[in-house]
C-alpha positions as CSV (number, residue, x, y, z in Angstrom):
1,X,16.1,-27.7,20.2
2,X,13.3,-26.1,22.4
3,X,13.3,-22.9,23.7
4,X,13.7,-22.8,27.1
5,X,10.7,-20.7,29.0
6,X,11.6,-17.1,30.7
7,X,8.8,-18.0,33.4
8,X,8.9,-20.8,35.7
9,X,6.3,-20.1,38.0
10,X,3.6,-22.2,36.7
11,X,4.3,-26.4,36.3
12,X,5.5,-27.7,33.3
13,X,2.4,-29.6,32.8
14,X,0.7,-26.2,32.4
15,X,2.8,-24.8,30.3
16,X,0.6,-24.9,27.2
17,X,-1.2,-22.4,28.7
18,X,0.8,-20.1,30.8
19,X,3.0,-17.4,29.9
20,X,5.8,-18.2,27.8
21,X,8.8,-15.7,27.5
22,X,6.5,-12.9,28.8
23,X,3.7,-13.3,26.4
24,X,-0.1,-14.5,26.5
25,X,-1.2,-17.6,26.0
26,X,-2.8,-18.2,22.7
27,X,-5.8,-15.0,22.2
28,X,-8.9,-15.7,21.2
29,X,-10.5,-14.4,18.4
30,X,-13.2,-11.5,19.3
31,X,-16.9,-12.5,18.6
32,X,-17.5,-11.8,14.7
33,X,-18.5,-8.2,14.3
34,X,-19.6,-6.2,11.6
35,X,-16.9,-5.1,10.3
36,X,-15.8,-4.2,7.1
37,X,-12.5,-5.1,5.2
38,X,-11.4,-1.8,5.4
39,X,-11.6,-1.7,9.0
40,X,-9.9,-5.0,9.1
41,X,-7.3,-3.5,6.8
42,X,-6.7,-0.4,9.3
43,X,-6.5,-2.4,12.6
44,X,-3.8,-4.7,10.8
45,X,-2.1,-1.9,9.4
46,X,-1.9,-0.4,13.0
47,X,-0.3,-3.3,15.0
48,X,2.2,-3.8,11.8
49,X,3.2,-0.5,11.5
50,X,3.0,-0.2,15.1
51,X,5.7,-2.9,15.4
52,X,7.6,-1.7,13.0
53,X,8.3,1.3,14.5
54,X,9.4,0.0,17.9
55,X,13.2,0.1,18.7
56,X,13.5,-3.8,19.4
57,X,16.9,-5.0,21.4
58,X,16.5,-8.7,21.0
59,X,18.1,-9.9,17.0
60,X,14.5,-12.2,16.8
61,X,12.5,-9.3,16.7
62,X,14.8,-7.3,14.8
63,X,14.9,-10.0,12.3
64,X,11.3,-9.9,12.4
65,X,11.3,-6.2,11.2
66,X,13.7,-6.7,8.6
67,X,11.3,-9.8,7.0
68,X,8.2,-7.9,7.5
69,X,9.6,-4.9,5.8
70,X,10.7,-7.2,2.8
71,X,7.3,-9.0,2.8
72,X,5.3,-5.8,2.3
73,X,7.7,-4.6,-0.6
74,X,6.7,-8.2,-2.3
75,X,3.3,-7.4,-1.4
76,X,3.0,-4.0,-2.6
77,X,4.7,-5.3,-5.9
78,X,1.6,-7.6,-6.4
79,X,-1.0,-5.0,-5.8
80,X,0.7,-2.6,-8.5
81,X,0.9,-5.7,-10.8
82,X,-3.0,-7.2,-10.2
83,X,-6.0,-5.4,-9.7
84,X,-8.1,-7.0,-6.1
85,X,-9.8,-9.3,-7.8
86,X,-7.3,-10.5,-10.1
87,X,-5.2,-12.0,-6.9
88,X,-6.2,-14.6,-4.1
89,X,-4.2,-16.1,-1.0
90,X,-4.3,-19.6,0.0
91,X,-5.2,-20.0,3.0
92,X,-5.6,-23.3,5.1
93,X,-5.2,-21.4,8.7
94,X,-1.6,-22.7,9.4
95,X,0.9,-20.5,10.9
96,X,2.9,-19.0,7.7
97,X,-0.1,-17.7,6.0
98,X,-1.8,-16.8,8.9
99,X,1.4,-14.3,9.1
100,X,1.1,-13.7,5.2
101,X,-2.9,-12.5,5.8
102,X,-1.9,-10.0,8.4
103,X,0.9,-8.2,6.7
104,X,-1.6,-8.6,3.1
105,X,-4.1,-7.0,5.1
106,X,-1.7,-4.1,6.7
107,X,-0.8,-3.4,2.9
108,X,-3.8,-3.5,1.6
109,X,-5.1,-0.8,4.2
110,X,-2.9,1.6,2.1
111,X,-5.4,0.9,-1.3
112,X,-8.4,1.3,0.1
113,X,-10.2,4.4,-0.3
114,X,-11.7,5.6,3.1
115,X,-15.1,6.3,1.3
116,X,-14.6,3.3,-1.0
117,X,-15.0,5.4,-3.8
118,X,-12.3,4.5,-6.8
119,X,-10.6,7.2,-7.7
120,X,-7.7,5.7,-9.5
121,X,-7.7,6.8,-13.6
122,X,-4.4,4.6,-13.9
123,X,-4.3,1.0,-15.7
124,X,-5.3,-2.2,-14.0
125,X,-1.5,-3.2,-13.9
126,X,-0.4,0.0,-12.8
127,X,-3.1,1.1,-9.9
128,X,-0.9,2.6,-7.5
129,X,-3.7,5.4,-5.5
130,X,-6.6,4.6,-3.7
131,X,-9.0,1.9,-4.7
132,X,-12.7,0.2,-4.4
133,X,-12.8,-1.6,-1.5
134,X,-14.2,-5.4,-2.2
135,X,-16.5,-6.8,0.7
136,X,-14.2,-9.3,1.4
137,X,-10.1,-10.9,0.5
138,X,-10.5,-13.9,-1.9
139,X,-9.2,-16.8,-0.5
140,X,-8.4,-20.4,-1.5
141,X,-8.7,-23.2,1.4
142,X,-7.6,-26.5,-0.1
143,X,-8.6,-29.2,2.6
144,X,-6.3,-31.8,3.5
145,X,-7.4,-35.6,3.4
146,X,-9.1,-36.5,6.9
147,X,-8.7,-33.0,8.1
148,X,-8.5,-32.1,11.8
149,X,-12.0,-30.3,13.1
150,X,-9.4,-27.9,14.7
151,X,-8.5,-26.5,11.8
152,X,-11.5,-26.4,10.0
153,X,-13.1,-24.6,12.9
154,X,-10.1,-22.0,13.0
155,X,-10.2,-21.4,9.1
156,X,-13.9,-20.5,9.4
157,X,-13.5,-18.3,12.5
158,X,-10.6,-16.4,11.2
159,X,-11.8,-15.9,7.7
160,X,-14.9,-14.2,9.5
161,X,-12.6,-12.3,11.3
162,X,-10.4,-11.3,9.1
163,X,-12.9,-11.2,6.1
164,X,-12.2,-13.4,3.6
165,X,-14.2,-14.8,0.6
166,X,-13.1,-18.9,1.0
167,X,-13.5,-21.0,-1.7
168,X,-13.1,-25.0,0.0
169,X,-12.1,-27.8,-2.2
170,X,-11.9,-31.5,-0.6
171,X,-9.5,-31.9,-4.0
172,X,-6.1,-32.7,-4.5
173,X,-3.7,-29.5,-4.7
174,X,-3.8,-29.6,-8.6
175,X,-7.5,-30.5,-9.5
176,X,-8.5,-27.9,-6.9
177,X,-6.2,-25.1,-7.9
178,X,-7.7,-25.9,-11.6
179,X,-11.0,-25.7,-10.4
180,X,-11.0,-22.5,-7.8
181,X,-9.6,-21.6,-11.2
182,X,-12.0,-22.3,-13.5
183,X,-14.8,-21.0,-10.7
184,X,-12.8,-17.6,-10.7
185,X,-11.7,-16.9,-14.1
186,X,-10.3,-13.4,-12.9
187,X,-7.3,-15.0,-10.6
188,X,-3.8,-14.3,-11.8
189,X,-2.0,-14.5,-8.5
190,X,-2.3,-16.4,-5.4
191,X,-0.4,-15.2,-2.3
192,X,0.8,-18.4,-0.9
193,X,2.8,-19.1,2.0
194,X,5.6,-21.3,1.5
195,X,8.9,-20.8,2.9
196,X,12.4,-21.7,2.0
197,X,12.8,-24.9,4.4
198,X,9.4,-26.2,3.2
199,X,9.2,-29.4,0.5
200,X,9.9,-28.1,-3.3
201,X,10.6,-24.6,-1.7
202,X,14.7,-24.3,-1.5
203,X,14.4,-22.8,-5.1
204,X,11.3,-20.4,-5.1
205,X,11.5,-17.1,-5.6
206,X,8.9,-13.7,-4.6
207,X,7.4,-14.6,-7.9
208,X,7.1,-18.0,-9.6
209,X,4.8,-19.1,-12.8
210,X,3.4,-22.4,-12.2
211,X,5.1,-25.5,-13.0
212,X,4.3,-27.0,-16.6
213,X,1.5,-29.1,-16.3
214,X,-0.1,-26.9,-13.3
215,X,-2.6,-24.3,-13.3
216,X,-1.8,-21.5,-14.7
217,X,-1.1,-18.8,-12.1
218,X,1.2,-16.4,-10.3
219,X,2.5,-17.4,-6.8
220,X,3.5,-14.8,-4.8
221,X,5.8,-15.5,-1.9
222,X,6.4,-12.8,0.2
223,X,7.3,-14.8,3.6
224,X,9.6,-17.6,1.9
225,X,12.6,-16.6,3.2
226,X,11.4,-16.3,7.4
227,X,12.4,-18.8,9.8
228,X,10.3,-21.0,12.2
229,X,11.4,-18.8,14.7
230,X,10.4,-15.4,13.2
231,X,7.1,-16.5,12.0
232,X,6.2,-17.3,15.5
233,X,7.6,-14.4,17.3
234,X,5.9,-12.5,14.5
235,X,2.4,-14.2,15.9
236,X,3.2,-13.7,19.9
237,X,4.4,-10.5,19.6
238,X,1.5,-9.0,17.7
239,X,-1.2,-11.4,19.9
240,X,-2.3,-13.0,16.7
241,X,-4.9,-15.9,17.8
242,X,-3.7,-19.1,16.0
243,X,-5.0,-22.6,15.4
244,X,-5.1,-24.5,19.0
245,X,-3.2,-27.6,17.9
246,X,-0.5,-25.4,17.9
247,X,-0.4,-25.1,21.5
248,X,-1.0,-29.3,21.8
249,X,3.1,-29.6,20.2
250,X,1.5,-29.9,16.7
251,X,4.3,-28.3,14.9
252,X,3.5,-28.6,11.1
253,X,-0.6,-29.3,10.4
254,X,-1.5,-32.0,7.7
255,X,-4.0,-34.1,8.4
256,X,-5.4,-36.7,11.1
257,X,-3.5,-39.5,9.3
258,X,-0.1,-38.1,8.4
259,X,0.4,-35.6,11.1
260,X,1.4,-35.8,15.1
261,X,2.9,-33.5,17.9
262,X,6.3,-32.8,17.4
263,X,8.6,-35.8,19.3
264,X,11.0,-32.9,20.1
265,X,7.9,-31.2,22.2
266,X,7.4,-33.8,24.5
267,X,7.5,-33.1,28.0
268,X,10.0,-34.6,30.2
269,X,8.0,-33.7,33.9
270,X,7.6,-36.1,36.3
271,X,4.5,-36.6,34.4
272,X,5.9,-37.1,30.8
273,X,2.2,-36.7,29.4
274,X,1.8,-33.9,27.0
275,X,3.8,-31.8,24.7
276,X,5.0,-28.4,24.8
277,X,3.3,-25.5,22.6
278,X,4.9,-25.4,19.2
279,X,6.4,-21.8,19.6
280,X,9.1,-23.6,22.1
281,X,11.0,-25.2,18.9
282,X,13.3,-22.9,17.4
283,X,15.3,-25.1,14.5
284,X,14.1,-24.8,11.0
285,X,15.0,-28.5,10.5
286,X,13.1,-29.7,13.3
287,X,10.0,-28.1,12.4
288,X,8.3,-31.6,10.1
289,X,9.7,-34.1,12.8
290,X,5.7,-34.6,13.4
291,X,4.9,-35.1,9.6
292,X,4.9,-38.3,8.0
293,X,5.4,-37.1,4.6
């Protein structure tokens, strides 16, 4: 099922670039500044907060709310369990942890001292006032076989913008979670950003040990129970730029070899050549149909 676009003025066959529903087309992310993380921290802080206090009418965004507001309690629990450079997020510049990053950074704006002087005399599993700022997030970016140069260029860019420290394995999921590991002996937790409907994610909770025979770690999953839906009315109504295969009908991102635009995306103009952005599916189920595996 597609969502069928508020605004018709424009063709269908330039509809991965035109307004959808009344908002912009996919942003683009502003020229790297410099920036710190704590300014990063405050501007995310602002737009969440920001939306959080608007009086929405529409159940999406109201859903929205109530899953941000849950996210950030998960996320606050992890900072008063692990000390910054104790916890990680993994981050391969898809859509659910893109959503993850911004609320991480929102929260942690509210750690950060505004002099980035420590002046916390609490334990490192109970830090609950302001805190040294790090230079940048830690971040984990396992690269999928025969990756897409789309995605690659977007984790770069956004990790600049959004300043984080990525560690890039070309590794399988477990030998490269054991060796960002072993490379950063301090990691307890990684932020990751699986939801419910995902594969081997029906039974995870806000906070899972890994699996026997895994690295050892915390995963922390604040955004496991949003829908498709919400993570992308999260992105378009806060004008979060996003990885452009999105907006070619890639739906879920792998890589070159097991991934395609969603079947369910493609247009049906006079045309038929082309496939609706991916923020014009709305079912849960639907959301893999590109995926091979």
């Amino acid at each position: 099922m597609t969502q069928t676009p508020g605004d018709r003025s424009t063709s269908t066959a330039d509809q991965s670039t035109a307004t959808l529903d009344s908002y912009p087309a996919n942003p683009e992310l502003p020229i790297p500044s410099p920036r710190s993380l704590h300014d990063v921290c405050l501007e995310m802080k602002e737009k969440v907060d920001g939306f959080l206090a608007e009086d929405h009418t529409g159940k999406i965004l109201q859903d929205v709310q109530v899953r941000v507001r849950e996210a950030v309690g998960v996320i606050d629990e992890a900072f008063q369990r692990y000390e910054p450079q104790e916890i990680s997020i993994s981050y391969n510049g898809g859509k659910d942890c893109l959503v993850l990053l911004i609320i991480i950074l929102a929260c942690f704006a509210h750690r950060l001292s505004s002099t980035d002087k420590s002046s916390s005399s609490q334990t490192p599993n109970g830090t609950s006032g302001p805190i040294r700022s790090p230079k940048k997030f830690q971040a984990i970016y396992i690269v999928s076989p025969h990756p897409f140069s789309e995605i690659d260029d977007f984790v770069l860019s956004s990790s600049s913008e959004y300043q984080l420290d990525v560690t890039r394995y070309e590794l399988g999921m477990k030998q490269g979670l054991g060796t960002y590991l072993a490379d950063h002996p301090n990691i307890k937790a990684i932020f990751v950003g699986t939801r419910r409907t995902d594969p081997h994610g029906e039974k995870l909770t806000h906070f899972d040990p890994t699996d026997g025979g895994w690295p050892d770690f915390m995963r922390v999953h604040p955004v496991i129970d949003w829908h498709y839906a919400e993570i992308w009315a999260f992105i378009r109504h806060l004008k979060i730029p996003y990885c452009p295969l999105y907006d070619q009908g890639y739906t879920s991102l792998g890589g070159t070899k097991d991934t395609q635009p969603n079947p369910n995306l493609k247009k049906h103009d006079k045309d038929g050549v082309g496939f609706l952005p991916a923020y014009t599916l709305i079912g849960d189920d639907e959301e893999r149909l590109g995926r091979d595996k």
